[in-house]
Jmol script that loads the backbone (N, CA, C; Angstrom):
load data "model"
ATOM      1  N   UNK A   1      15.383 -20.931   9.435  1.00  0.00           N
ATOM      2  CA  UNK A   1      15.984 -20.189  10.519  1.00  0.00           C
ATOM      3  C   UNK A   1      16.154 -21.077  11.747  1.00  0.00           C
ATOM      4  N   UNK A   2      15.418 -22.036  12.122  1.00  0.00           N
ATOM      5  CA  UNK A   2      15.423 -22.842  13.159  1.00  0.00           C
ATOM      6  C   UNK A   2      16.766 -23.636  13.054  1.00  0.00           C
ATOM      7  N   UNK A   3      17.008 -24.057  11.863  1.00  0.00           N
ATOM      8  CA  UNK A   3      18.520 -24.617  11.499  1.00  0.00           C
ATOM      9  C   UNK A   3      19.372 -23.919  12.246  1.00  0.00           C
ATOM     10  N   UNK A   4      19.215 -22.810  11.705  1.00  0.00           N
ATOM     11  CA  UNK A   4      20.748 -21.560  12.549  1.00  0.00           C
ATOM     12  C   UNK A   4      20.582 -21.579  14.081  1.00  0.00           C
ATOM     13  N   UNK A   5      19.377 -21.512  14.493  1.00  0.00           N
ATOM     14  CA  UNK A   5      19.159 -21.615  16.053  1.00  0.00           C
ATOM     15  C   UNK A   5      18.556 -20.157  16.706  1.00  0.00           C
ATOM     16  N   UNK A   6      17.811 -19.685  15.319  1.00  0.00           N
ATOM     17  CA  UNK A   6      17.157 -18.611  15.112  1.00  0.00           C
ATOM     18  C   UNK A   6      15.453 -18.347  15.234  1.00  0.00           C
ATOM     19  N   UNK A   7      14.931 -17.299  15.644  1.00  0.00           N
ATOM     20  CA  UNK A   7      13.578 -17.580  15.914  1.00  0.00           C
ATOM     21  C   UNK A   7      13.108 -16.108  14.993  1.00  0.00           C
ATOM     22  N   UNK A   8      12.048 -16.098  14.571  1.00  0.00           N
ATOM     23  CA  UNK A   8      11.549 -14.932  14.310  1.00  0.00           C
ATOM     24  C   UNK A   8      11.398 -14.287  15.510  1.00  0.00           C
ATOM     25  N   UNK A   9      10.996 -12.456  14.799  1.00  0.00           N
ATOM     26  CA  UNK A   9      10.606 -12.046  16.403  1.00  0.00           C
ATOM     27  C   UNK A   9       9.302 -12.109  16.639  1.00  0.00           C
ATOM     28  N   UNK A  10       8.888 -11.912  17.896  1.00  0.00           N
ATOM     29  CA  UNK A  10       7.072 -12.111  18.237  1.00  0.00           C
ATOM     30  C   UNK A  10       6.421 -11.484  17.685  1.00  0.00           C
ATOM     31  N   UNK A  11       6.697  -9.868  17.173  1.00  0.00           N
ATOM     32  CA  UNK A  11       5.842  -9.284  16.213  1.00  0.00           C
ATOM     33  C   UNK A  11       5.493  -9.706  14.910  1.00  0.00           C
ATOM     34  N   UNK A  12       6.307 -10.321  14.484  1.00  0.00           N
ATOM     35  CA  UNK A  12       6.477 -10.974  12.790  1.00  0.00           C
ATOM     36  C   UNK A  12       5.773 -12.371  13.135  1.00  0.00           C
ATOM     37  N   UNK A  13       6.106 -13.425  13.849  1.00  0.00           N
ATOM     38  CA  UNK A  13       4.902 -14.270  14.247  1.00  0.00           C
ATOM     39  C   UNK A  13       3.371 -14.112  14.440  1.00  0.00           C
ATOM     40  N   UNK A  14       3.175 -12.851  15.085  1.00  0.00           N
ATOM     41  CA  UNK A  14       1.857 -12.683  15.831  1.00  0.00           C
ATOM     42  C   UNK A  14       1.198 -12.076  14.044  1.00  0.00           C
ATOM     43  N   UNK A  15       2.266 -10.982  13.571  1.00  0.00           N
ATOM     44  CA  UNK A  15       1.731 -10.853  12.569  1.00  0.00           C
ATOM     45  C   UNK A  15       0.863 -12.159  11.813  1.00  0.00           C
ATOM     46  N   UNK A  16       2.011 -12.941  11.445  1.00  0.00           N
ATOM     47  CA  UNK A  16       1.733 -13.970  10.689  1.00  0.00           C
ATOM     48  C   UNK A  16       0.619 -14.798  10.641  1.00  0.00           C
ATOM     49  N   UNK A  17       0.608 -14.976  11.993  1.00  0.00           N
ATOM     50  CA  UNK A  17      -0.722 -15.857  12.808  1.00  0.00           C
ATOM     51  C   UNK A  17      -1.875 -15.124  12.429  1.00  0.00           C
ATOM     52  N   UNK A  18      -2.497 -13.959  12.303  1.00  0.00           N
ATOM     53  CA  UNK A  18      -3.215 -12.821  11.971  1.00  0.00           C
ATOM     54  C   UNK A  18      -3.824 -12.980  11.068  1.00  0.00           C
ATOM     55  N   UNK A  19      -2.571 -13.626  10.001  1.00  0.00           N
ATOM     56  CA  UNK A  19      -2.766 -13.026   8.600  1.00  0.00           C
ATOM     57  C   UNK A  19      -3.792 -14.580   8.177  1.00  0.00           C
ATOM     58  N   UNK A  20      -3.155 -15.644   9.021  1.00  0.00           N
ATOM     59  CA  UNK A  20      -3.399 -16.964   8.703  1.00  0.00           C
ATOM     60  C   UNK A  20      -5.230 -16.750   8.613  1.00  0.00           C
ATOM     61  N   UNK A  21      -5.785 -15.884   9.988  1.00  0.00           N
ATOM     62  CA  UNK A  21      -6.551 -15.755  10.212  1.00  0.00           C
ATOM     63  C   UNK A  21      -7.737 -15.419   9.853  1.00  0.00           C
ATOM     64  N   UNK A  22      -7.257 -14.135   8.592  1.00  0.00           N
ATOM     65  CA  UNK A  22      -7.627 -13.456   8.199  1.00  0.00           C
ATOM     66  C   UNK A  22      -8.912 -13.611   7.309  1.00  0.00           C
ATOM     67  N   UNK A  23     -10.231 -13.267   7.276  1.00  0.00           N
ATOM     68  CA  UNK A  23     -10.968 -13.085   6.719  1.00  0.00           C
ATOM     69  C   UNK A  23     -11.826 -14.914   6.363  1.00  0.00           C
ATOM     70  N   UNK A  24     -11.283 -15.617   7.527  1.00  0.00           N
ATOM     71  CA  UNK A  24     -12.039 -16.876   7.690  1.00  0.00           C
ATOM     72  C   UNK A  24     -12.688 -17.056   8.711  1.00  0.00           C
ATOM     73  N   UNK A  25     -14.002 -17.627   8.084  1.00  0.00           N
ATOM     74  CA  UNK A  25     -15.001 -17.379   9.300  1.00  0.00           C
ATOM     75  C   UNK A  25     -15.261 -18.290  10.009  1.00  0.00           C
ATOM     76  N   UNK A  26     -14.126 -19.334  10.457  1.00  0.00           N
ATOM     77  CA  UNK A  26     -13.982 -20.166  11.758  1.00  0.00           C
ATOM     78  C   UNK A  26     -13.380 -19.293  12.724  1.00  0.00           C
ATOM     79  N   UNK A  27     -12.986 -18.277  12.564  1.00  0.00           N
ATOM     80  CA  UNK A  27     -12.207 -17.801  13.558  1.00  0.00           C
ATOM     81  C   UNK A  27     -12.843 -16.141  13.415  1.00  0.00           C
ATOM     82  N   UNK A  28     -14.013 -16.204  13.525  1.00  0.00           N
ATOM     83  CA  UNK A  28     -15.430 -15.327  13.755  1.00  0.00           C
ATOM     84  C   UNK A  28     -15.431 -14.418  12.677  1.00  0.00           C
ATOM     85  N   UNK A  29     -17.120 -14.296  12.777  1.00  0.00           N
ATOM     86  CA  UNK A  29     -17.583 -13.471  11.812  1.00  0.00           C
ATOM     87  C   UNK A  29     -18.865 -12.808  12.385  1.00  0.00           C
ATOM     88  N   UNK A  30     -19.480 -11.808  11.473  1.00  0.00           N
ATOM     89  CA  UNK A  30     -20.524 -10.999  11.618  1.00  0.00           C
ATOM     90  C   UNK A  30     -21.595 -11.500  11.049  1.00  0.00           C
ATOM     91  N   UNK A  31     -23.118 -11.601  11.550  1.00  0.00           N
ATOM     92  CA  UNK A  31     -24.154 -11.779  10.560  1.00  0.00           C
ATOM     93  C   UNK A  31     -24.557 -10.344  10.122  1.00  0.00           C
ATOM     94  N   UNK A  32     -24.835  -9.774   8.694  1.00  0.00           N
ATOM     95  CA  UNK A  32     -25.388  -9.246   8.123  1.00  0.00           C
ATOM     96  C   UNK A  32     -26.949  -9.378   7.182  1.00  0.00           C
ATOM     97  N   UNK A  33     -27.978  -8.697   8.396  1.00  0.00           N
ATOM     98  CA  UNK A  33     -29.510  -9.048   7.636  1.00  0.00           C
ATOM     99  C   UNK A  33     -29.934  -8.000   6.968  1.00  0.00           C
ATOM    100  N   UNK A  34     -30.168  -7.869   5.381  1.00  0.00           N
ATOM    101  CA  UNK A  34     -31.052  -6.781   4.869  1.00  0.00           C
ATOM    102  C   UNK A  34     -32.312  -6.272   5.720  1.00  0.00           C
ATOM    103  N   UNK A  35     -32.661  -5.314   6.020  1.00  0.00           N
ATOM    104  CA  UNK A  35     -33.665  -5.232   6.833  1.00  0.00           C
ATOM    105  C   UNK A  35     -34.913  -5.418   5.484  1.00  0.00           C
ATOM    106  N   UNK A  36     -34.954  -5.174   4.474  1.00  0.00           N
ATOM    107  CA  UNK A  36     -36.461  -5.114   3.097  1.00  0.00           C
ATOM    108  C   UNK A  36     -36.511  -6.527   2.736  1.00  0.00           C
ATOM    109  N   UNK A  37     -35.025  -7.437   2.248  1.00  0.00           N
ATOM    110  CA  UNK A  37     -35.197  -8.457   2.103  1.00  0.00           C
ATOM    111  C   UNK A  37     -35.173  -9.814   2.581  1.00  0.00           C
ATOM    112  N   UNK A  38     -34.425  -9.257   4.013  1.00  0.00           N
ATOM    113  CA  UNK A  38     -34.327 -10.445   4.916  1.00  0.00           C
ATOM    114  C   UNK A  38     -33.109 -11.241   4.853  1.00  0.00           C
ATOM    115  N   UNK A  39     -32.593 -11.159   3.717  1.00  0.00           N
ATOM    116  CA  UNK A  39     -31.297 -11.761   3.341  1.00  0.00           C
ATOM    117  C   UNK A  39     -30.114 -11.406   4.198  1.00  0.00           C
ATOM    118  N   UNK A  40     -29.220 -12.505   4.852  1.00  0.00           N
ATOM    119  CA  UNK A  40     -28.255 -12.821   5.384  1.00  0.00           C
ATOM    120  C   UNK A  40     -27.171 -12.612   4.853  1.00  0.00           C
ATOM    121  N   UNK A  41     -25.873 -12.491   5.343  1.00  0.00           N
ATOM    122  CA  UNK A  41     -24.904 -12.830   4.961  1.00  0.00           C
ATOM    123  C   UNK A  41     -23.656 -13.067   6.399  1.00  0.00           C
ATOM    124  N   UNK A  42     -22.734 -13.313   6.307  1.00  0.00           N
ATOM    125  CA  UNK A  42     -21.905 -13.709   6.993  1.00  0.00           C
ATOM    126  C   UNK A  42     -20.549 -12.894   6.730  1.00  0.00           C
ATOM    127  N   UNK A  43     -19.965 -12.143   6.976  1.00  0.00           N
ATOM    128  CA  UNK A  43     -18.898 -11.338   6.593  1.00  0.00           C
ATOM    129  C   UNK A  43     -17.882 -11.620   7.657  1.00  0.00           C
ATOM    130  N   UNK A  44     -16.655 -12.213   7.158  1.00  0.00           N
ATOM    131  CA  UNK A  44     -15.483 -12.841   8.121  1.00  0.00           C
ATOM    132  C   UNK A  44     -15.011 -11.418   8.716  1.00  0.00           C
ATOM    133  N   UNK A  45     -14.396 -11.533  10.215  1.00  0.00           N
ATOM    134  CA  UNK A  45     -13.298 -11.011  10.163  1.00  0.00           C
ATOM    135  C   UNK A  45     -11.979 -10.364   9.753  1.00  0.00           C
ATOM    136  N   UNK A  46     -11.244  -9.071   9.691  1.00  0.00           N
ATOM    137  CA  UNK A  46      -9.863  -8.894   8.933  1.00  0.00           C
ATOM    138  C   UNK A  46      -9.020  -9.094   9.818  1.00  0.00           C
ATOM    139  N   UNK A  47      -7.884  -8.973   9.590  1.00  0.00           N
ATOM    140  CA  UNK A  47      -6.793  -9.133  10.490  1.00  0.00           C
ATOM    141  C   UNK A  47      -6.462  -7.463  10.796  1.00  0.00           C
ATOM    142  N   UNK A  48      -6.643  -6.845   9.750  1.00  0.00           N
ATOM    143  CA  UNK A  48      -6.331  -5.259   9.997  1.00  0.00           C
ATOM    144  C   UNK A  48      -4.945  -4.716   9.543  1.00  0.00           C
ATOM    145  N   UNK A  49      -4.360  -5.741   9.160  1.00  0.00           N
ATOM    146  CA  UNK A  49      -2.814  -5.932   9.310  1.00  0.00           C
ATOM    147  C   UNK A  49      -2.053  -5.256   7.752  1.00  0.00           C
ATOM    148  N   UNK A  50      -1.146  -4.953   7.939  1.00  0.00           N
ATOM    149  CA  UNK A  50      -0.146  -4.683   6.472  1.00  0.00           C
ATOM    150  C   UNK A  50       0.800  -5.238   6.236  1.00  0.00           C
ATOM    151  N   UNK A  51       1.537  -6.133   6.959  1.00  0.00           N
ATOM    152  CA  UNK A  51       2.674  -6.618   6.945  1.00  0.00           C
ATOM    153  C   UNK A  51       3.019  -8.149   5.716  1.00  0.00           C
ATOM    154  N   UNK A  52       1.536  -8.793   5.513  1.00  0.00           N
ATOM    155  CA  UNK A  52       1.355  -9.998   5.017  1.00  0.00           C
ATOM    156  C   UNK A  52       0.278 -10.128   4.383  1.00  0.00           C
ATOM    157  N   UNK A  53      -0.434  -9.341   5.221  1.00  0.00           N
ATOM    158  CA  UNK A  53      -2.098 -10.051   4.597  1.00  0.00           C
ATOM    159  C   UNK A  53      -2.401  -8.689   2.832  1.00  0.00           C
ATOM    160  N   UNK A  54      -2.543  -9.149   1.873  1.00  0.00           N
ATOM    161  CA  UNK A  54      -2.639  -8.971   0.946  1.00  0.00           C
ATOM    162  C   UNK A  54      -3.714  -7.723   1.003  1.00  0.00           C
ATOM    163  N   UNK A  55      -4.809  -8.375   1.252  1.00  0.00           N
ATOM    164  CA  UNK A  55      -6.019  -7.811   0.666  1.00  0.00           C
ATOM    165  C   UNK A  55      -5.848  -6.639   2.281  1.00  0.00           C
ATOM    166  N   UNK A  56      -6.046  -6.364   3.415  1.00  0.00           N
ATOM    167  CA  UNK A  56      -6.023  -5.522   4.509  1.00  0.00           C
ATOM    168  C   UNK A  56      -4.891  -4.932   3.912  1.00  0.00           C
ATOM    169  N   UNK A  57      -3.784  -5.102   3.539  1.00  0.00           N
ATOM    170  CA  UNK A  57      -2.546  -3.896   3.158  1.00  0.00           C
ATOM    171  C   UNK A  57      -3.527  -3.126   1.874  1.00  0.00           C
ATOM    172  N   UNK A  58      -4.092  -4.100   0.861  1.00  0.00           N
ATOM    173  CA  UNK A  58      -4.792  -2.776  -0.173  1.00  0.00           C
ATOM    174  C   UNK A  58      -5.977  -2.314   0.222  1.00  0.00           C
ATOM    175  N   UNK A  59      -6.799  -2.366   1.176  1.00  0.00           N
ATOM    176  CA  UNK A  59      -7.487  -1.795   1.628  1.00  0.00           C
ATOM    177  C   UNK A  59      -7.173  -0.738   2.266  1.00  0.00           C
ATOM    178  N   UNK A  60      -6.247  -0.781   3.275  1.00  0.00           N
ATOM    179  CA  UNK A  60      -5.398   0.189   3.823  1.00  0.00           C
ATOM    180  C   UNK A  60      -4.873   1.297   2.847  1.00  0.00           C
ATOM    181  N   UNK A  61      -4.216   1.020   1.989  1.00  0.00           N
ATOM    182  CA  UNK A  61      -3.708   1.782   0.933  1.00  0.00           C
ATOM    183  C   UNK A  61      -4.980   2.629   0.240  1.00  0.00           C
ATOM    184  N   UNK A  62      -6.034   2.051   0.105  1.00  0.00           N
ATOM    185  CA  UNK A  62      -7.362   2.769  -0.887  1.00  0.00           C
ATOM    186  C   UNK A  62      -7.617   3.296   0.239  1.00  0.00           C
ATOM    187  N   UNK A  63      -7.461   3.301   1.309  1.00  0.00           N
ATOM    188  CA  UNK A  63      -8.082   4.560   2.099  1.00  0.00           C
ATOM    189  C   UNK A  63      -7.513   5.660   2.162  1.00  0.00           C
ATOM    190  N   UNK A  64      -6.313   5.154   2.430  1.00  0.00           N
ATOM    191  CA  UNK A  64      -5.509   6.070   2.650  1.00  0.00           C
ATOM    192  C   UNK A  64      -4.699   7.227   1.276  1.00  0.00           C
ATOM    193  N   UNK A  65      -5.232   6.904   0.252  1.00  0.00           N
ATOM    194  CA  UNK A  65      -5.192   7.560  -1.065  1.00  0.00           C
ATOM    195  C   UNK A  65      -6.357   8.289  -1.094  1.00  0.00           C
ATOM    196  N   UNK A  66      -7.507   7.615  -1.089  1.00  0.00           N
ATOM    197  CA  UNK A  66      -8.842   8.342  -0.843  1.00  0.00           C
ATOM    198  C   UNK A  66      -8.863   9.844  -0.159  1.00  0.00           C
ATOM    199  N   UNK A  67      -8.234   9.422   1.170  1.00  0.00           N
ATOM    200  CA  UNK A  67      -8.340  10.655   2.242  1.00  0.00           C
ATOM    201  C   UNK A  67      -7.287  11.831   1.303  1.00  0.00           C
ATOM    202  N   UNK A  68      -6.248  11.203   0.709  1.00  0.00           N
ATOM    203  CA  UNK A  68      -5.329  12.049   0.209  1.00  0.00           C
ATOM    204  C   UNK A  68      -6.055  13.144  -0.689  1.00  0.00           C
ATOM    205  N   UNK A  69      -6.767  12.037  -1.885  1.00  0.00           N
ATOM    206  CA  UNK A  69      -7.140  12.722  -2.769  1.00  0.00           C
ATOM    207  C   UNK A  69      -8.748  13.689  -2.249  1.00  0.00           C
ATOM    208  N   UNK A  70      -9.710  13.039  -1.071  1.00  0.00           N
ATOM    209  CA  UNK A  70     -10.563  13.848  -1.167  1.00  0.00           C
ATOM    210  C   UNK A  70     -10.353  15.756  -0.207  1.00  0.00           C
ATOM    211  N   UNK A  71      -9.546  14.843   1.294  1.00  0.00           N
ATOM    212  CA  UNK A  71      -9.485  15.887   1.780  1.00  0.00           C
ATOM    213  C   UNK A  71      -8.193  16.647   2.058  1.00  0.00           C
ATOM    214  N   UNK A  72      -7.075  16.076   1.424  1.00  0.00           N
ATOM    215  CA  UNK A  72      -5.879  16.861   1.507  1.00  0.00           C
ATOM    216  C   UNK A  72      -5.387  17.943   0.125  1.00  0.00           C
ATOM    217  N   UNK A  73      -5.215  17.046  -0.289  1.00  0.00           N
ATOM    218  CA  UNK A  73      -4.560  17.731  -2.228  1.00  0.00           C
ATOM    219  C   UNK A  73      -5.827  18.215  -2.062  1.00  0.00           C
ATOM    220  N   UNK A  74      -6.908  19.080  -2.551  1.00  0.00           N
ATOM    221  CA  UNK A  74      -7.576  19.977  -2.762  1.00  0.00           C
ATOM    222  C   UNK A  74      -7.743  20.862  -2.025  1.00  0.00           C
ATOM    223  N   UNK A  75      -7.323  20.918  -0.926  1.00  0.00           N
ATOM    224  CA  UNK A  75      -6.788  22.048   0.153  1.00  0.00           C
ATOM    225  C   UNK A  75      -5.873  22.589  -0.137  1.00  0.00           C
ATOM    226  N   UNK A  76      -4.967  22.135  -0.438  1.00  0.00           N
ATOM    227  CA  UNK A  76      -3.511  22.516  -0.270  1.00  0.00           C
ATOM    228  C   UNK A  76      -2.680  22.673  -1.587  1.00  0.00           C
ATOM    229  N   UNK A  77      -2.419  24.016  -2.194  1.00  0.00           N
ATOM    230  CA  UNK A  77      -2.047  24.006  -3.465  1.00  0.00           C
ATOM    231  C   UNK A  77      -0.623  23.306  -3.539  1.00  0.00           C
ATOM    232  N   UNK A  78      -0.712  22.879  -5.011  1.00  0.00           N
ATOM    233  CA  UNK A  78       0.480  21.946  -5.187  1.00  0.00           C
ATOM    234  C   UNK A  78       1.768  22.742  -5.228  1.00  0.00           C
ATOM    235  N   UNK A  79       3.183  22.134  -4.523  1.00  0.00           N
ATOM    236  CA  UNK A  79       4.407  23.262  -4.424  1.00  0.00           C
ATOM    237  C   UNK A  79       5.312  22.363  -5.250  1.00  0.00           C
ATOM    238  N   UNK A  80       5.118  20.705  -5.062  1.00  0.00           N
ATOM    239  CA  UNK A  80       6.412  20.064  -5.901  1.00  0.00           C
ATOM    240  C   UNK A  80       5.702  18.902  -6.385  1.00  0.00           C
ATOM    241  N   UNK A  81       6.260  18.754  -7.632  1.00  0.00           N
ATOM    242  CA  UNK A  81       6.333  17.116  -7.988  1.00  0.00           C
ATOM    243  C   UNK A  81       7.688  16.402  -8.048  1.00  0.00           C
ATOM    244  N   UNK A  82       7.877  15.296  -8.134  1.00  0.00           N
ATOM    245  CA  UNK A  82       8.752  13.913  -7.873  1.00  0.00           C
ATOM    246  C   UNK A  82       8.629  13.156  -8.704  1.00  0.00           C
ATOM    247  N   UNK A  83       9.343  13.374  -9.635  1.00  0.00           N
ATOM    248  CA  UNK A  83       9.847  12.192 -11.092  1.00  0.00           C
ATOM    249  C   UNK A  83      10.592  11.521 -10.807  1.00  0.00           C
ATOM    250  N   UNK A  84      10.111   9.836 -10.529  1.00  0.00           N
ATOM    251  CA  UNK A  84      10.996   9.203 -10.460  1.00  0.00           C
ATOM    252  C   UNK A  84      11.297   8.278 -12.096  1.00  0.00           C
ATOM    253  N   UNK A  85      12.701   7.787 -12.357  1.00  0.00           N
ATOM    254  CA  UNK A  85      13.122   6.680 -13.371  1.00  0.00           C
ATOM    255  C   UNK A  85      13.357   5.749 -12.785  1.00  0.00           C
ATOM    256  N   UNK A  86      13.767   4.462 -13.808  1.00  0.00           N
ATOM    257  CA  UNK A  86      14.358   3.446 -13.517  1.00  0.00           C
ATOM    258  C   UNK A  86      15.220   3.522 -13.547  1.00  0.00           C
ATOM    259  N   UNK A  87      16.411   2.250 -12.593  1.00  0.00           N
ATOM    260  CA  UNK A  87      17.742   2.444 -12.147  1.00  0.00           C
ATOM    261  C   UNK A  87      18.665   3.216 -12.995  1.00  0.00           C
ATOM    262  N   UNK A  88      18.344   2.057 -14.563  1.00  0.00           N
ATOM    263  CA  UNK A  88      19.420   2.521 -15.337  1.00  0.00           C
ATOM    264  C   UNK A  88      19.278   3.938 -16.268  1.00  0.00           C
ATOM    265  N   UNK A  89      18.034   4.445 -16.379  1.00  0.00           N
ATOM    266  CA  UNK A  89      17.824   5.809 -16.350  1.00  0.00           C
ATOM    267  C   UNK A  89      18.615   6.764 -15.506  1.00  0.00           C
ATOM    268  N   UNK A  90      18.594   6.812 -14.386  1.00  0.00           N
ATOM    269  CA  UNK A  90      19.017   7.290 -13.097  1.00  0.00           C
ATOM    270  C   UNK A  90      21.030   7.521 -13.872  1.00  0.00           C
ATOM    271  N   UNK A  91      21.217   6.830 -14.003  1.00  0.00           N
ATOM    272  CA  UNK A  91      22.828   6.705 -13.734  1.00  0.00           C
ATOM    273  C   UNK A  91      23.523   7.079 -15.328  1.00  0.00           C
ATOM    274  N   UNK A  92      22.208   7.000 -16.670  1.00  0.00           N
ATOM    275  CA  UNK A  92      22.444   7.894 -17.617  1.00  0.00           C
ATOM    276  C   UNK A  92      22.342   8.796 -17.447  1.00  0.00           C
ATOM    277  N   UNK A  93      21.133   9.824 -16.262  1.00  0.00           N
ATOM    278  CA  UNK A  93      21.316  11.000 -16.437  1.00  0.00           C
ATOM    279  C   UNK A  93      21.674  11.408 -15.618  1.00  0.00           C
ATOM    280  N   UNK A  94      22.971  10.932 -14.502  1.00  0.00           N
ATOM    281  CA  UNK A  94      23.747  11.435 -14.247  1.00  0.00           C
ATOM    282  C   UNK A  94      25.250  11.858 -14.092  1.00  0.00           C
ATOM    283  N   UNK A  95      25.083  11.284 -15.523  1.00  0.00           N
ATOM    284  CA  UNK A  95      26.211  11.190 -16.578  1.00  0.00           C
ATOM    285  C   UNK A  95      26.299  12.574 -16.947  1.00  0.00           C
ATOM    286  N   UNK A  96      24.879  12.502 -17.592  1.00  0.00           N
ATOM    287  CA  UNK A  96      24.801  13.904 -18.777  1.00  0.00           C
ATOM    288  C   UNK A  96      24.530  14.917 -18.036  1.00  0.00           C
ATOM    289  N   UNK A  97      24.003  14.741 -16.620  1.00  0.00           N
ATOM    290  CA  UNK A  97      23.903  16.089 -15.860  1.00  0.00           C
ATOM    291  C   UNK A  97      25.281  16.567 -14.942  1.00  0.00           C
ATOM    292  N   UNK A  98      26.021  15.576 -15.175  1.00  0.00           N
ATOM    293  CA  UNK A  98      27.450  16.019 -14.759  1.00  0.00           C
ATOM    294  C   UNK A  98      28.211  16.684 -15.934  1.00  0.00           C
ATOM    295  N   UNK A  99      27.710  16.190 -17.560  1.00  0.00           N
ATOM    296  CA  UNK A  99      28.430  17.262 -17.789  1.00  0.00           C
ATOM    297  C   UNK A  99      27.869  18.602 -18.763  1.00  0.00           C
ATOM    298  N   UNK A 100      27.042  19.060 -17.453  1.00  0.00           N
ATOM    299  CA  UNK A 100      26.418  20.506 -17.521  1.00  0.00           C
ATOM    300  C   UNK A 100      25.096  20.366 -18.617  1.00  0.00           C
ATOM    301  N   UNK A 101      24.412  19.461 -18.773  1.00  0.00           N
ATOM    302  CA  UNK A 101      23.217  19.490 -19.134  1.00  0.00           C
ATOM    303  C   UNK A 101      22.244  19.009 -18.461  1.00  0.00           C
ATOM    304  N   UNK A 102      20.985  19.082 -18.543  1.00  0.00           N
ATOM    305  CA  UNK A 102      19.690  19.227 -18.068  1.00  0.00           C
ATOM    306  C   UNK A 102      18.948  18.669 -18.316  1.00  0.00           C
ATOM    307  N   UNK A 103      18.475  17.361 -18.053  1.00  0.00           N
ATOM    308  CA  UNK A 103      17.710  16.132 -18.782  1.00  0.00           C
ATOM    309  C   UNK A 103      16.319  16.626 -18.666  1.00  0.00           C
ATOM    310  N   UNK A 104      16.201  17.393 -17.360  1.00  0.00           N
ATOM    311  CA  UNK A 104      14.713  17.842 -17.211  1.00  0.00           C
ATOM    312  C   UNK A 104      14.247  18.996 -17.852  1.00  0.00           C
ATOM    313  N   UNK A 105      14.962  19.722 -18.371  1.00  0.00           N
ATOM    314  CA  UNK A 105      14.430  20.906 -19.335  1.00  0.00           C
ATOM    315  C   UNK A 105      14.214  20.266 -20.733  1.00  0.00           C
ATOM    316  N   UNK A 106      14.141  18.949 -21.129  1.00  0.00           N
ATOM    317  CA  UNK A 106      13.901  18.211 -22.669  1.00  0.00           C
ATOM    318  C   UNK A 106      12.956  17.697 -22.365  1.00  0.00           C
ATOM    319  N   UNK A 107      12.638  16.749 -20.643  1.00  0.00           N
ATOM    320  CA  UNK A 107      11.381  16.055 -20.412  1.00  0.00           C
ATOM    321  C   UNK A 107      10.229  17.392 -20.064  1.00  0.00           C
ATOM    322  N   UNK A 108      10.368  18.274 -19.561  1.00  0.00           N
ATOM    323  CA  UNK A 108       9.501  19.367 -19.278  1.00  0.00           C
ATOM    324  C   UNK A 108       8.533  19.216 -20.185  1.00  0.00           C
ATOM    325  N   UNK A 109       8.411  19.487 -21.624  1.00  0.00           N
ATOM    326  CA  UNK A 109       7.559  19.586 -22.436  1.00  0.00           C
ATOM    327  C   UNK A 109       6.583  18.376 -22.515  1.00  0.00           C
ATOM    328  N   UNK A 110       7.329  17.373 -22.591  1.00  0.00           N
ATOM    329  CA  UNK A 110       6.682  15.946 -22.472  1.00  0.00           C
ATOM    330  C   UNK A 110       5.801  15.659 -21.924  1.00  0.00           C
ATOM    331  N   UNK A 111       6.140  16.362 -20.658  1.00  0.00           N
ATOM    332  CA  UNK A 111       4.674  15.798 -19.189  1.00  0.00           C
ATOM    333  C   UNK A 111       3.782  16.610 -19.089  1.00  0.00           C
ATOM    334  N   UNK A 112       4.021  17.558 -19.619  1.00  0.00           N
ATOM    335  CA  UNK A 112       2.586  18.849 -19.878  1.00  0.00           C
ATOM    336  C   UNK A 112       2.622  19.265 -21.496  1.00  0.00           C
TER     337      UNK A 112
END
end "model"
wireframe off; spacefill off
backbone 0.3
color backbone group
C-alpha cells in the first residue's frame, strides 16, 4: 500500500500493534502464586482484541456462545431455525423452488 501512497487506517494499525503484543511477557505480565503450593507462574497479557489476534477472537467467541447457551436459549423458547447450504446448493434449489416445489418439505424428515 505504501507503493500507491496509501496508509492503513489508525484503527487497523493500533489493532495490529496489539496483536503483535499479545500474550508476550516483555510487554507485561501477571505473577500467579498457589497459595498451598507456593508455585508461581507468570501469565502474559491479552490484547483483548478480535480483529487479528487468533486466540482473544476464540476466546471471545467461547464466551460469548457460553452466555448464549447457559443464560439465553434456555429462557427463551425456540421460534426459528436457519438452514444454511453451500453456494451451489443454494442456486439448485432455487431452480426447483421456482418451479413450484419444496426442497424443504423432503429435508424436513432428515433433520429430525
Amino acid at each position: 500500500m505504501a507503493e500507491q501512497g496509501k496508509e492503513l487506517p489508525g484503527y487497523v494499525q493500533r489493532e495490529f500493534e496489539e496483536f503483535l503484543q499479545c500474550g508476550r511477557l516483555e510487554h507485561g505480565f501477571l505473577r500467579v502464586r498457589c497459595e498451598s503450593c507456593h508455585a508461581e507462574h507468570l501469565v502474559a497479557f491479552s490484547c483483548k482484541r478480535r480483529g487479528f489476534c487468533p486466540s482473544c477472537g476464540a476466546r471471545r467467541m467461547a464466551e460469548s456462545a457460553a452466555l448464549l447457551v447457559d443464560e439465553v436459549l434456555p429462557e427463551q423458547p425456540m421460534r426459528q431455525w436457519v438452514l444454511s447450504f453451500p453456494f451451489q446448493l443454494r442456486f439448485l434449489f432455487g431452480v426447483v423452488c421456482g418451479k413450484g416445489r419444496n426442497p424443504t418439505l423432503r429435508l424436513w424428515p432428515a433433520i429430525f
